[in-house]
C-alpha positions, 0 to 999 in steps of 0.5 A: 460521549465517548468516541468508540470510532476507529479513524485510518488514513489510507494515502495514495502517494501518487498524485492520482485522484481518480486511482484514490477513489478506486482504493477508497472504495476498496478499503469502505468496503472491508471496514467494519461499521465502526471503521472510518476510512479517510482517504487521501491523495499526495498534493505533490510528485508523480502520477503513478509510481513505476520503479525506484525513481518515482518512488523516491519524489512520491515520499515528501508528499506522502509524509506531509499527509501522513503528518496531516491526517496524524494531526486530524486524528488517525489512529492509523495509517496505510500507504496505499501503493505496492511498493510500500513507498516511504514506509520506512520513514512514515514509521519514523514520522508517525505516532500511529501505526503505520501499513504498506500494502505489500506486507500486509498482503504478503501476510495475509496469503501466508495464513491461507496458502503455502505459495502464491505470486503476486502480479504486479506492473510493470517488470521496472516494478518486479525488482523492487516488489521482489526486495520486499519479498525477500524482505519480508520473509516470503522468498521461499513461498513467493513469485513476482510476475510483472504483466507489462502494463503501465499502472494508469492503463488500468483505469483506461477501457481501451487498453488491454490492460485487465486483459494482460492481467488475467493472461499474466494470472493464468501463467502464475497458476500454470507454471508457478503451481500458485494456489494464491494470487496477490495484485502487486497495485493498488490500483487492481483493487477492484477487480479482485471479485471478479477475479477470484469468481474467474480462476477459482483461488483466493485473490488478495488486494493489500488495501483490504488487507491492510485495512482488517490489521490496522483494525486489529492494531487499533484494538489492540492498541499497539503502535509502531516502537520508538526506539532503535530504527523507527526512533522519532526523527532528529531535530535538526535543520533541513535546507533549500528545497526541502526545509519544510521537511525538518522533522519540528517542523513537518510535525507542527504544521 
């Protein structure tokens, strides 16, 4: 019997389950019936990653699941975080398609609006989701406004968080002219229906957009290139603590 399923890893590279659940619930319910969404939390680094330090000790566990889930059988893959932590380098590792959510949000609302703004966290998260901007083409059509809240706050109903959020969206439409808006986390994945029913506009969550092009990427059967940049990692020895990530053998275990 042949087997006509598409199979994505989407790995959260925090340490977070509960924020897994909310990405997880978000991607199953974009997918088409076909899709089969396995959806992953790194077994090691930060709880929540907020600015490049976390950034940087979120990468090693997101490379080890990236390798699991290649090995189980993923034909593609999505980091589940704003920052697009570790993409890079998981494009290096992987055999499969490889997708941050910030680019594939920033994508997504350049098909739709000519400028938009992307809400995120914490202002230590603004300067690194603005690099990806700039990086990814968008400076031109793309704000980033930071609305002063820590990422877990956002699974707590007694902050103020949602609260911040939606004042921070109002200010985007206001002051920005913003005729989009993105959620610059992962972990506001939820909330974009009620959002769009509040202010009127497309409201785009890179985990749902991520999901629809890795789909399109499997149809397609494309995959990341292998020479230049993305080339396969260098066989050589890694030492001390990070011995276990020596490209052979990250990939054989």
């Amino acid at each position: 019997m042949i087997d006509d399923r598409t199979r994505i890893l989407v790995v959260n590279p925090n340490t977070t389950a509960s924020m897994t659940a909310t990405i997880a619930d978000a991607a199953n319910r974009v997918k088409n019936a076909g899709t089969e969404i396995t959806a992953v939390t790194s077994s090691m680094g930060p709880v929540s990653i907020e600015g490049y330090y976390d950034e940087v000790f979120a990468v090693p566990g997101l490379l080890v699941e990236l390798a699991r889930g290649e090995q189980d059988g993923a034909q593609a893959a999505i980091i589940a975080c704003f920052d697009d932590t570790g993409l890079d380098a998981a494009r290096a590792l992987a055999g499969i398609p490889v997708i941050g959510i910030c680019e594939a949000a920033l994508s997504a609302a350049a098909f739709i609006a000519q400028r938009f703004t992307i809400v995120t966290t914490m202002e230590r998260s603004r300067q690194p989701v603005e690099h990806l901007v700039h990086r990814y083409g968008m400076a031109s059509r793309c704000n980033v406004r930071a609305a002063d809240i820590p990422v877990l706050s956002l699974e707590d109903p007694a902050s103020n968080a949602k609260t911040r959020l939606r004042d921070e969206i109002e200010k985007a439409l206001g002051e920005d002219r913003a005729e989009a808006i993105v959620l610059g986390c992962a972990g506001m994945a939820d909330l974009v229906d009620d959002l769009r029913a509040e202010f009127g506009v497309p409201v785009i969550d890179g985990v749902a957009a991520a999901v629809k092009q890795a789909e399109m990427l499997v149809a397609l059967r494309l995959t990341t290139a292998k020479r230049g940049a993305y080339a396969k990692p260098v066989s050589k020895r890694y030492v001390g603590m990070l011995d276990m990530f020596a490209p052979d053998r990250l990939l054989a275990e």
